[in-house]
C-alpha positions in Angstrom: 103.5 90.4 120.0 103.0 92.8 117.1 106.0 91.7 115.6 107.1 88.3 117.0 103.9 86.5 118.8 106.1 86.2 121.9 108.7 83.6 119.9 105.7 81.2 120.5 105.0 80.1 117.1 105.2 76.5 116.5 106.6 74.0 113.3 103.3 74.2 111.3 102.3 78.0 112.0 105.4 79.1 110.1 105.9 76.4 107.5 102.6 77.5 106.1 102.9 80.9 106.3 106.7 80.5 105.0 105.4 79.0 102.2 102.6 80.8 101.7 104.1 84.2 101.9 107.4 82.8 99.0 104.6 81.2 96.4 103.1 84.7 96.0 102.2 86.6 92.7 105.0 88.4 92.2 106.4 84.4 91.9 103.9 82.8 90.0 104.0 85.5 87.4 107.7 86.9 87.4 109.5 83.7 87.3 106.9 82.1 84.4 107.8 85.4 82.7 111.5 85.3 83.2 111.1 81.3 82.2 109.6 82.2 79.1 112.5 84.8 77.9 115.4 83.6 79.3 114.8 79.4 79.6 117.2 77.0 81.2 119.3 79.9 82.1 116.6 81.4 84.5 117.5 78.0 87.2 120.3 79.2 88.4 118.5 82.3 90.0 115.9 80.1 91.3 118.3 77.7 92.6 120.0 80.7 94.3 116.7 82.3 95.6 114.8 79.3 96.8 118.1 77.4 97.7 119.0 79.9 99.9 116.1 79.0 102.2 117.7 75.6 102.5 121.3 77.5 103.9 119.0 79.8 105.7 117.8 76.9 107.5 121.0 75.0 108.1 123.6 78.0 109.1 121.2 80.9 110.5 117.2 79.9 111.4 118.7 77.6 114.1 120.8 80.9 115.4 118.5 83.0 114.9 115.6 80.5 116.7 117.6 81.7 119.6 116.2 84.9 120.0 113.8 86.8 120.2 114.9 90.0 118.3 112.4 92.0 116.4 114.5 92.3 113.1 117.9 91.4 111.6 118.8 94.5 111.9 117.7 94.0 115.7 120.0 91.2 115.6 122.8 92.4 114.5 123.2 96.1 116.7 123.2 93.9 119.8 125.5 91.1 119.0 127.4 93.1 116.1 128.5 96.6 116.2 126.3 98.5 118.7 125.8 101.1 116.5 122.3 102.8 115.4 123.4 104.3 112.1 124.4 100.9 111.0 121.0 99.6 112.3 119.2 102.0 110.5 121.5 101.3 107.8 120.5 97.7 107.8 117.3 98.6 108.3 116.7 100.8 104.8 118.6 98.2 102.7 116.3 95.1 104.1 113.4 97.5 103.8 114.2 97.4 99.6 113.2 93.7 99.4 110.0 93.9 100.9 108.6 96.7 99.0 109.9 95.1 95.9 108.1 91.7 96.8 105.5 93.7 98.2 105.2 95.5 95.0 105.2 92.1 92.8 102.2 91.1 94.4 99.7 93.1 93.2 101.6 93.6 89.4 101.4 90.1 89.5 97.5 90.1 90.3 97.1 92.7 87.5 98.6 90.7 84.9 96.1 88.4 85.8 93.1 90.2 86.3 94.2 92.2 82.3 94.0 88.6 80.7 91.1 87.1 82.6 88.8 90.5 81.7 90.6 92.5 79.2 90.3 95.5 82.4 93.7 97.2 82.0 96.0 96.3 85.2 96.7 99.8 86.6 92.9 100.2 88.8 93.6 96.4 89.9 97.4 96.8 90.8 95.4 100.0 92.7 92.7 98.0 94.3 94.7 95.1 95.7 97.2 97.3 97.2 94.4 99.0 99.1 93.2 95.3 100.2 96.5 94.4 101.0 97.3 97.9 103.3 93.5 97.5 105.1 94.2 93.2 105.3 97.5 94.1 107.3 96.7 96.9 109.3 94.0 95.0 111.3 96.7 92.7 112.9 99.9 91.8 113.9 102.4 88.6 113.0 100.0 86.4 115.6 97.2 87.2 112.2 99.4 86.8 109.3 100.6 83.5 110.2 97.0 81.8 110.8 95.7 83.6 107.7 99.1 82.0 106.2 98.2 78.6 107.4 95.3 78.6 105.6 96.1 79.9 103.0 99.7 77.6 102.6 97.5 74.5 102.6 95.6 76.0 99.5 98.8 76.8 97.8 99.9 73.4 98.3 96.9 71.8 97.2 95.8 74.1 94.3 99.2 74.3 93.3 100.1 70.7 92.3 96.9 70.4 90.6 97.6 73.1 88.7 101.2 72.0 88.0 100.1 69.0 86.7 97.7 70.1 84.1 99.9 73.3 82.8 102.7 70.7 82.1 100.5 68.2 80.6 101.1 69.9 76.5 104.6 68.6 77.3 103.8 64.9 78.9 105.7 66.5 82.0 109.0 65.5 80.4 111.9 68.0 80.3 113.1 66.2 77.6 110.1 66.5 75.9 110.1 70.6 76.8 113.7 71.0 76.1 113.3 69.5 72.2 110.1 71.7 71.7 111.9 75.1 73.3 114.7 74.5 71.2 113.1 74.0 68.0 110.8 76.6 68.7 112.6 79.3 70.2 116.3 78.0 69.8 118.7 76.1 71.2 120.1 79.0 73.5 117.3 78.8 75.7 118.0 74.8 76.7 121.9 75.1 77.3 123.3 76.6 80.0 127.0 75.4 78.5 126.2 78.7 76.5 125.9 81.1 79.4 129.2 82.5 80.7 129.5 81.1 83.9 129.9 84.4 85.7 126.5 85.2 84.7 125.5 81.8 86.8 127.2 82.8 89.8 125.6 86.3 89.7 122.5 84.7 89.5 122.7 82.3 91.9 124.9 84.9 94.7 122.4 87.6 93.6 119.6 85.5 94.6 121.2 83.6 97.3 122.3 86.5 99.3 119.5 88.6 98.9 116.8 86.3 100.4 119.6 85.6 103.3 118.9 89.5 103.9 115.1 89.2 104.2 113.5 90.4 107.3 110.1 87.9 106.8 112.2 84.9 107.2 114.1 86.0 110.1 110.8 87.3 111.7 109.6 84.0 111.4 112.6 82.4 112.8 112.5 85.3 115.9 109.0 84.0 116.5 109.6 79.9 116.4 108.8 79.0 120.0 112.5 77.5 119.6 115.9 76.7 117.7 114.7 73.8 116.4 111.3 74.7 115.1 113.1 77.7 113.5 114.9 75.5 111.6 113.0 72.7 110.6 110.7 74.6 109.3 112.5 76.5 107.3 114.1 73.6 105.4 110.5 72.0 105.0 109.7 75.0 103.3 112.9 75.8 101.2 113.0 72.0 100.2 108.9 72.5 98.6 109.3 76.1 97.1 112.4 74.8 95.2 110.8 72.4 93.4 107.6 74.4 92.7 109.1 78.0 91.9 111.3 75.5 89.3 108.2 73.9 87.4 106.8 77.7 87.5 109.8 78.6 85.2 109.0 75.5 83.4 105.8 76.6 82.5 106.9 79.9 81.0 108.8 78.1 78.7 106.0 75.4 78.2 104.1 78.7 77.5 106.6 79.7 75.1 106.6 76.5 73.1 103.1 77.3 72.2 103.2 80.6 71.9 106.1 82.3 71.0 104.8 85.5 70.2 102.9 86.1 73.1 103.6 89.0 76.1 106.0 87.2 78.3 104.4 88.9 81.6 101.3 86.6 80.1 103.0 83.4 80.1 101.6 81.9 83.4 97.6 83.9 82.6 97.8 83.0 78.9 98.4 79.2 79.4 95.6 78.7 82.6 93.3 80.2 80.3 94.2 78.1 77.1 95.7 74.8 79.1 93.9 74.4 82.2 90.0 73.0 82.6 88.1 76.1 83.2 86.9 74.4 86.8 90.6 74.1 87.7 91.3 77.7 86.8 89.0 78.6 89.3 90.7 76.9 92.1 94.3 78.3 90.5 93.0 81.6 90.7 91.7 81.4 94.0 95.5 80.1 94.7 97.2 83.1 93.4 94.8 85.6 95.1 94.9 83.6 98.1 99.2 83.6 97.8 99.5 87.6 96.8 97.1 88.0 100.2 99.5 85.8 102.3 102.8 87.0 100.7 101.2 91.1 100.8 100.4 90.5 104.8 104.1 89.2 105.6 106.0 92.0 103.4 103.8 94.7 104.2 104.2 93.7 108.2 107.5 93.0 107.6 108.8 96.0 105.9 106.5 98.4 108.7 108.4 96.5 111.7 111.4 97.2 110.2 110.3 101.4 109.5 109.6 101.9 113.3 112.0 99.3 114.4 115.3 99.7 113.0 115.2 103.2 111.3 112.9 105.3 113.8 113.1 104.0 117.3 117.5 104.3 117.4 116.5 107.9 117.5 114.0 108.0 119.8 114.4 107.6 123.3 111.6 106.2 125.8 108.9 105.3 123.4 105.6 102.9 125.0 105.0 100.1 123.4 101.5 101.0 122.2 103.0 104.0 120.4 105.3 101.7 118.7 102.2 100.0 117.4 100.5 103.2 116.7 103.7 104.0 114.5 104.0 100.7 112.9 100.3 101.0 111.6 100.9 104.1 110.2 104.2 102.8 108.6 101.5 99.5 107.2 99.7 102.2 105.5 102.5 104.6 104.0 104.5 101.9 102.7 101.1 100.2 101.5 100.8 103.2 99.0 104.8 103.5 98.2 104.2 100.1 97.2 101.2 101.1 94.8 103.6 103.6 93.0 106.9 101.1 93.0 104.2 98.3 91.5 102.9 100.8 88.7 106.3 102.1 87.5 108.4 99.0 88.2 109.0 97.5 84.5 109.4 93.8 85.3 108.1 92.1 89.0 111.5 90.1 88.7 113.3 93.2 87.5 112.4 94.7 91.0 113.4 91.7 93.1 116.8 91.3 91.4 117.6 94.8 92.1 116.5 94.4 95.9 118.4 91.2 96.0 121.6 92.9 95.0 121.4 96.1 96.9 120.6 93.9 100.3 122.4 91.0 99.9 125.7 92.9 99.0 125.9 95.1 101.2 124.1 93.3 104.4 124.8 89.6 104.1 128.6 89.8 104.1 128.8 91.9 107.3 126.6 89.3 109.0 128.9 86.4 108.5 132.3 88.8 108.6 130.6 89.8 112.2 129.6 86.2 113.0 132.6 84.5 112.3 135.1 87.1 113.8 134.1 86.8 117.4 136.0 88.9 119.9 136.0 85.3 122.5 134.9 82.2 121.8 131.2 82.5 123.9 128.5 81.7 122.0 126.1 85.1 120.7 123.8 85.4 123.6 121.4 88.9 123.8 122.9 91.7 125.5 126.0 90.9 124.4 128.5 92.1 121.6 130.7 89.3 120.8 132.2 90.1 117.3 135.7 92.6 116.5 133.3 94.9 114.2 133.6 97.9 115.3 130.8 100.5 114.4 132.6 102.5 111.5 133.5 98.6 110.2 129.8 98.0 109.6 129.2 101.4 107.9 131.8 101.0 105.3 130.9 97.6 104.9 127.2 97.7 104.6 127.2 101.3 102.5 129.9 100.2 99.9 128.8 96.7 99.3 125.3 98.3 98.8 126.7 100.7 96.1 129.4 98.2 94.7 126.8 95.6 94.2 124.5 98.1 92.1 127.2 99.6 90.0 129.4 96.9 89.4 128.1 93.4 90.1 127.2 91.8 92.9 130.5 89.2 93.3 132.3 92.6 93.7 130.0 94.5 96.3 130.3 90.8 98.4 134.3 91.1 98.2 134.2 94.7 99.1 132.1 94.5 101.9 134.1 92.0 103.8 137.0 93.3 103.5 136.4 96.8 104.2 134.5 95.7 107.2 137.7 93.7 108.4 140.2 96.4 107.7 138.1 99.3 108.7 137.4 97.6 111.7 141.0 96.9 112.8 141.9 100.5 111.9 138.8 101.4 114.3 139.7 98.9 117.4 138.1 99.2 119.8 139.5 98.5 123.8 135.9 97.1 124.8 135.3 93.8 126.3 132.6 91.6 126.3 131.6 92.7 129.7 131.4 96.0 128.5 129.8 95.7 125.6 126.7 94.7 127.8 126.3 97.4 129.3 126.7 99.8 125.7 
């Protein structure tokens, strides 16, 4: 229940808390910033990100609806390899996304709280990760997602009011933005023609892959009461964030046509304190803080699942449930305060996300599908049994060097790498086990 209600959840439970736990901070704030900086060229990587909600939802949540695993990395030792180093493997490189989102929260929050008071962001990056440890380890996933549903609706609500008036210096016409951004800042910013094209598909694969690796989304998917809630909800949600994570990039660069000297982390701040009727930037801010909670609970519980689930319990044999709890609450608060330190030292919240992104997605995301697609009969996945030809030493050298790959070299590399050392290692590592077996591993 801690970690999954049950898989009891229904359609409107997690398309609120889905969307309330993506529309975070970290969001608002890194992708105005990144908006601001880089312009037009910044889309693809949302596309990629957000868009990859929308595959999520039409290749895995209905899969993953299915059952009712704890984690990916759950997921993938039983119907995968059947191996615990590559769970725990799994496990550490999922774990990177949540602390970085985790971490963009309350960065986000202190940008916010510097240019609404002047107070200098490092005691409020402090204080709201202390909120967000205490808000999280007084309940399970059953809490986060009717906190979420509240909190989704104000997102929704706050956020196209606020949408509407921060777009409003540029009649809400890209045109109108794309002539102002390149007579202010140049035309570089408003043609992507100018951006070598590999730089696109790293974006978009970088952000693409690693949201296909995060473990909130396929929580919520392992708690949908069934396949076709799982999925359903998480196009609803992918479809909405799209578009609004979009017109957040917007308004960086809205920001930037008035400002262009100003401190790109201060884009999205700067303009609701310039742009926005003071009565609405009450309401906004009560929408960001409301988001960073939502978005905090989910990673936070999220990453502290995957801690006790995937990287502990492997080695551990005949462990209770309540001490699993016990653990995971202990994890809520360690990781709370990790998260303090990544969030302080951390130069850019988008910075931190990318580098998640490309460490997960490239070195997870390709042995998934390599494991899905390669099936060892043609049964469907059902728990308890291992249906793919990966073979434990396969998903090591897959997972490990497209991991490494991806941060060295780029992550269209790390991809390639991955599959195909999880293919060939595998078939140099065959194992004579069948299906039957495998059951009983």
């Amino acid at each position: 229940m801690y970690a999954i209600a049950g898989g009891s959840l229904p359609l409107f439970l997690i398309v609120f808390s889905d969307i309330a736990t993506i529309m975070g901070a970290g969001n608002f704030i890194g992708h105005a910033t990144h908006g601001f900086t880089r312009g037009i060229s910044h889309i693809p990587f949302i596309i990629g990100e957000q868009g990859s909600k929308i595959i999520f939802a039409l290749l895995f949540a209905g899969l993953a609806g299915r059952f009712t695993y704890n984690t990916l990395s759950d997921m993938m030792y039983d119907l995968l390899h059947r191996d615990k180093f590559s769970k725990a493997i799994v496990g550490i490189l999922t774990l990177g996304i949540m602390m970085a989102w985790l971490g963009g929260q309350a960065k986000g929050l202190g940008y916010i709280f510097e240019q609404f008071t002047g107070i200098n962001a490092l005691p409020i990056i402090l204080l709201f990760n202390a909120m967000f440890i205490i808000y999280t380890f007084m309940g399970g996933i059953v809490s986060v997602v009717w906190t979420d549903f509240i909190q989704g609706l104000i997102v929704v609500i706050f956020g196209a009011i606020f949408y509407f008036f921060a777009l409003a210096p540029v009649h809400w016409s890209l045109s109108e933005l794309g002539t102002k951004l390149v007579a202010t800042a140049g035309p570089e910013l408003w043609n992507l023609s100018k951006v070598p094209v590999n730089t696109i598909l790293v974006n978009f694969i970088t952000g693409c892959f690693g949201v296909l690796a995060a473990q909130c989304y396929w929580q919520r998917c392992f708690g949908a009461k069934d396949s076709k809630t799982a999925r359903n909800a998480m196009l609803i949600s992918g479809i909405f964030v799209i578009i609004a994570v979009s017109l957040t990039a917007f308004v960086g660069m809205t920001a930037r046509v008035l400002n262009p000297t100003l401190d790109p982390a201060m884009a999205m701040p700067w303009l609701m304190m310039h742009y926005v009727p003071k009565v609405v930037v009450a309401f906004v801010f009560t929408l960001i803080l409301a988001a960073a909670m939502s978005s905090a609970d989910s990673y936070l519980n999220s990453a502290a699942v995957i801690v006790v689930n995937d990287v502990i319990s492997p080695f551990v044999k005949e462990v209770s449930d309540a001490k699993l709890v016990s653990w995971t609450k202990i994890a809520t608060v360690v990781l709370g305060v990790l998260a303090s330190l990544l969030s302080i030292y951390a130069e850019s919240i988008i910075g931190m996300f990318s580098k998640a992104y490309t460490m997960a997605g490239g070195g997870v995301v390709p042995v998934l599908i390599v494991g899905l697609l390669w099936k060892a009969t043609s049964k469907e996945f059902t728990m308890g049994e291992k249906n793919s030809k990966i073979t434990p030493w396969g998903a090591r050298a897959g997972l490990i060097a497209g991991s490494i790959v991806s941060l060295t070299y780029s992550i269209l590399w790390g991809v390639a790498v991955s599959a195909i050392l999880t293919i060939v290692v595998s078939l140099l590592t065959k194992e004579n086990v069948t299906v039957e077996q495998a059951k009983s591993v």
